[in-house]
Wavefront OBJ file of the C-alpha trace (Angstrom):
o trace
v 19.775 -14.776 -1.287
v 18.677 -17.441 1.664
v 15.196 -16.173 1.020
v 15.257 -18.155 -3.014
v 17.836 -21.037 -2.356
v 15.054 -23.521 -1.781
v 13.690 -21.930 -5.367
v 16.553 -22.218 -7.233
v 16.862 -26.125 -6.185
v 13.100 -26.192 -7.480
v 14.035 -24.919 -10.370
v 17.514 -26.469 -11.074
v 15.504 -29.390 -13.279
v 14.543 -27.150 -16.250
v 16.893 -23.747 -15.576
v 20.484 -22.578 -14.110
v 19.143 -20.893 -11.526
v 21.127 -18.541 -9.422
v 20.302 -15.958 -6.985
v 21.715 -12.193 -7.234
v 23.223 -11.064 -3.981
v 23.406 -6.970 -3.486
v 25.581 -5.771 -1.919
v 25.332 -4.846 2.290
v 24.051 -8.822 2.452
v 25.669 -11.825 3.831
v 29.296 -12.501 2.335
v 28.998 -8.845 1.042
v 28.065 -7.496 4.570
v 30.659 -4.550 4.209
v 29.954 -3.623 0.655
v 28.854 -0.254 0.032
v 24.599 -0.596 -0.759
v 23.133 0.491 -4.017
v 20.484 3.167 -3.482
v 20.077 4.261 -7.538
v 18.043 2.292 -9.566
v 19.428 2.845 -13.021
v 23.147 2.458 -11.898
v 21.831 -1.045 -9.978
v 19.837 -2.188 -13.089
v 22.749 -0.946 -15.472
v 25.816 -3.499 -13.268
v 23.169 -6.288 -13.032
v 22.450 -6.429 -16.654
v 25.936 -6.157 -17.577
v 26.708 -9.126 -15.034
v 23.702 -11.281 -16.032
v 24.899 -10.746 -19.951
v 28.505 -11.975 -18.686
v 26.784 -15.039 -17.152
v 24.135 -15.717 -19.977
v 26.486 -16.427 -22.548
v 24.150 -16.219 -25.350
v 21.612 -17.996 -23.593
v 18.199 -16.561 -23.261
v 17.334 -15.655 -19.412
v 14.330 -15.908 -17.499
v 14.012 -12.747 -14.406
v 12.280 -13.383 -11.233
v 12.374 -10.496 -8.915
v 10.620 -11.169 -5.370
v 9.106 -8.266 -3.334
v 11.248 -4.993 -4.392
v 13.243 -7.564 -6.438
v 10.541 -7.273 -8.820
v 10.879 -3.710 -9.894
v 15.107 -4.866 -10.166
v 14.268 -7.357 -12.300
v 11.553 -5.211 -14.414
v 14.542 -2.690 -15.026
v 16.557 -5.201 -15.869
v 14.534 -6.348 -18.411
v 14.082 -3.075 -19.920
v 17.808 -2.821 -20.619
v 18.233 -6.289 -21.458
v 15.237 -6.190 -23.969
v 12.802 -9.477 -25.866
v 16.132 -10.242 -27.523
v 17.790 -11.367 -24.541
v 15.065 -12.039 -21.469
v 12.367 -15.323 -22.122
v 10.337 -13.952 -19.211
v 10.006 -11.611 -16.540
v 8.845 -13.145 -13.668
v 7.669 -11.504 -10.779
v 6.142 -11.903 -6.926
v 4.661 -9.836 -3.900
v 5.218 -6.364 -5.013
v 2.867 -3.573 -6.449
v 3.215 -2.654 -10.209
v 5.524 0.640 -10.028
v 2.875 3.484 -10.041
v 0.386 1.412 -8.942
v 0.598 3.085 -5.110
v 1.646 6.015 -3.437
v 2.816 6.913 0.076
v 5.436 9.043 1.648
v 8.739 8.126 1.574
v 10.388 6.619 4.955
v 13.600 5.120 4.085
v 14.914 8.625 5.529
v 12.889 8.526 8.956
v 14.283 8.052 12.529
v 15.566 4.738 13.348
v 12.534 3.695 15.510
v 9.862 5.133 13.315
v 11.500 3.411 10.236
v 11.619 0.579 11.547
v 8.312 0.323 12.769
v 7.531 0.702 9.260
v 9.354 -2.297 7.712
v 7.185 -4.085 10.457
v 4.047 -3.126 9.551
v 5.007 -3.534 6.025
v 5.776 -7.501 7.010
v 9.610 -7.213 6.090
v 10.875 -7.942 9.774
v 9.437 -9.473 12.708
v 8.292 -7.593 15.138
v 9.975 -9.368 17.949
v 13.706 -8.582 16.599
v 13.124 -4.397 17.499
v 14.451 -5.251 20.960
v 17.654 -7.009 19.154
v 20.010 -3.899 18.877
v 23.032 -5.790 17.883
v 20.921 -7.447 15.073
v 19.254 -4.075 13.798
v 23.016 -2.247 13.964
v 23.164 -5.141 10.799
v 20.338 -5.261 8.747
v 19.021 -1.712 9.059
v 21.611 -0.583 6.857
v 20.533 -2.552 3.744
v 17.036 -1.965 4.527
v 16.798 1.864 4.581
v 18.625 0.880 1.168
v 16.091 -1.279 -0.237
v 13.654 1.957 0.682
v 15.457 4.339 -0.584
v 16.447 2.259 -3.975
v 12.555 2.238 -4.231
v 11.160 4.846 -3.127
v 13.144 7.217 -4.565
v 12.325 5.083 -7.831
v 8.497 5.226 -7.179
v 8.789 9.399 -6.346
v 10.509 9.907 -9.952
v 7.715 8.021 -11.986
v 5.351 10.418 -9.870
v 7.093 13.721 -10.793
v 6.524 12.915 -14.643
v 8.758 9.860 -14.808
v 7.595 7.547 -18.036
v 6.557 3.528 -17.291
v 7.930 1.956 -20.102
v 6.810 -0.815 -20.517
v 8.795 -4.323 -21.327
v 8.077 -6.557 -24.474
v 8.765 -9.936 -22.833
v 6.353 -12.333 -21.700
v 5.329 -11.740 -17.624
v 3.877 -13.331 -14.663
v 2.882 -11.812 -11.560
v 2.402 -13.961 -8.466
v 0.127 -13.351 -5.543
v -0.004 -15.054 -2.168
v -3.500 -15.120 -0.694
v -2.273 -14.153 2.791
v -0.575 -11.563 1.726
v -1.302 -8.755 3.711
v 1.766 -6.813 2.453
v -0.162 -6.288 -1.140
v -3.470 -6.124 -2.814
v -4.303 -8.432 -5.793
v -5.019 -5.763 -7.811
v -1.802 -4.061 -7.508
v 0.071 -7.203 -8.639
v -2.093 -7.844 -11.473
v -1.860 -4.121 -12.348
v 1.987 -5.382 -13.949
v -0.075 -6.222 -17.023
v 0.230 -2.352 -17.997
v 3.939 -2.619 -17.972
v 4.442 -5.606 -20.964
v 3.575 -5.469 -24.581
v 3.553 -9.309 -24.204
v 2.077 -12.002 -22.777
v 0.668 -11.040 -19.624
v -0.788 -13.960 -16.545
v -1.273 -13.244 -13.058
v -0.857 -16.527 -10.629
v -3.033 -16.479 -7.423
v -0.933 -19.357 -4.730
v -1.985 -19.915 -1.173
v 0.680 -18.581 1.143
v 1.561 -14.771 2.151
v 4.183 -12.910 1.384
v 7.359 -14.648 1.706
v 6.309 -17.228 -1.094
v 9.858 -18.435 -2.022
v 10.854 -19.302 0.961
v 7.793 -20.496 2.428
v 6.069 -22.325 -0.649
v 8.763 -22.589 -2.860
v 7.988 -25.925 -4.686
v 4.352 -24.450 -5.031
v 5.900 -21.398 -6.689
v 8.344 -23.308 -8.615
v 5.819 -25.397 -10.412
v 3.437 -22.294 -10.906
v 6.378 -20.834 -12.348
v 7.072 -23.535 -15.146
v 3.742 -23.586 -15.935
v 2.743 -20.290 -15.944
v 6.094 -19.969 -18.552
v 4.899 -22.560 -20.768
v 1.718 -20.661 -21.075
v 3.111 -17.572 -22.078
v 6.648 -17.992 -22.942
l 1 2 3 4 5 6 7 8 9 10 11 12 13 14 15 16 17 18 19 20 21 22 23 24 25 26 27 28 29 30 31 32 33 34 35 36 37 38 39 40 41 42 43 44 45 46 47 48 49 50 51 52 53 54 55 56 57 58 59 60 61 62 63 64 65 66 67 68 69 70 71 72 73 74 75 76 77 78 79 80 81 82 83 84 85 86 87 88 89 90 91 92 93 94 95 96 97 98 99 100 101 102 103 104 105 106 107 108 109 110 111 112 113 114 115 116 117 118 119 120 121 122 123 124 125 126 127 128 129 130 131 132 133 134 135 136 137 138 139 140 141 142 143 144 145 146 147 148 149 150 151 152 153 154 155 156 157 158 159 160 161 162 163 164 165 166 167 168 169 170 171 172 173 174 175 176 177 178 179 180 181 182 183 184 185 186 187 188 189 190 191 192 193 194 195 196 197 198 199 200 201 202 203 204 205 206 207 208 209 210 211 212 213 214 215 216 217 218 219 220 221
C-alpha cells in the first residue's frame, strides 16, 4: 500500500483513490495470505462494489497487481469498471518460466532479487526476511499458479473496458512488448504509455504516472 500512497494523493484531484491492502501486509501482518486467484478477485470485487456505491471505478493494478485488477475487472464487467489501468507486469500468457514460489528459502529468494522485487542487500537481514518472505512466496504462488492454469488449457478472456498499460524505460523487470501484449486481453480501447523510470513507477515517478494516467483515460475512456 506504501508503494501507491504518493499516487493516490496525485490522483485525489479528479478520483477517490484508495489503495487495496492484502492481507500478510502492514496493519494486516498476521492475516492469513491469499494464494487463489479467483477466491482473491471474487472478495475484492465484492468489497470494491460495497465501496463504489453506484459509482463507476477506475482499476490500476501495479506489477502482479495488474493481473488482480484484470480479474477484477472481468467479474466486475464495462457496466461497472471506466478503465483498467495497468503497470510493470507481462500480459498473462505473454511468458513462461518455472514456477519458484515453492523453492528453498535461499534459492527463492535469490529469485525475487533478480526479478527486482527486493534489494539485494536485505538477504543478510534474517529478522526482516522471517517478515516479508511470507507474503512474497504468496504473491508467487497467487501468480504463478495463475499463469500455469492458462498454460494447461486455461481460456484469456478478455475484458470489455477501456485499458492502459504503462512501461518504465528502465525497467529491467519487463520487456515492452510484453506490456503492450495487454491489448489482446480488451475488446476496448486499448493505449500503451512508455514513462522514463524502471520498475517501481508509483512510487518513484508517481506525479509522472499520475498525469499519464489522466490523460491516457481521457483518450480512451
Amino acid at each position: 500500500m506504501t508503494t501507491v500512497r504518493q499516487l493516490c494523493v496525485e490522483l485525489s484531484d479528479a478520483f477517490d483513490a484508495f489503495a487495496v491492502r492484502l492481507p500478510g501486509r502492514e496493519s494486516r501482518l498476521g492475516d492469513p495470505v491469499e494464494t487463489v486467484m479467483p477466491e482473491l478477485a471474487d472478495k475484492l470485487a465484492d468489497e470494491l462494489l460495497h465501496h463504489a456505491q453506484g459509482r463507476p471505478v477506475v482499476l490500476y493494478g501495479h506489477c502482479a497487481g495488474s493481473t488482480i485488477a484484470y480479474e477484477v475487472a472481468r467479474r466486475l464487467g464495462p457496466a461497472r469498471v471506466r478503465a483498467l489501468v495497468v503497470s510493470s507486469h507481462p500480459a498473462p500468457g505473454s511468458v513462461r518460466r518455472e514456477p519458484t514460489w515453492a523453492l528453498p528459502r535461499l534459492d527463492f529468494l535469490q529469485q525475487v532479487v533478480t526479478d527486482g522485487y527486493l534489494p539485494s542487500q536485505l538477504l543478510a537481514n534474517e529478522e526482516l526476511l522471517d517478515i516479508v518472505e511470507p507474503a512474497l512466496r504468496a504473491d508467487y504462488e497467487l501468480i504463478e499458479t495463475y499463469e500455469l492454469e492458462l498454460y494447461e488449457g486455461g481460456a484469456i478472456e478478455p475484458v470489455q473496458v477501456p485499458t492502459v498499460a504503462v512501461y518504465g524505460r528502465d525497467d529491467h523487470t519487463v520487456a515492452p512488448a510484453q506490456v503492450d501484449a495487454w491489448s489482446a486481453l480488451t475488446t476496448g480501447p486499448f493505449r500503451f504509455v512508455s514513462l522514463p523510470g524502471s520498475h517501481d513507477l508509483p512510487s518513484s515517478r508517481p506525479a509522472d504516472l499520475a498525469a499519464a494516467i489522466r490523460e491516457a483515460l481521457a483518450a480512451v475512456a
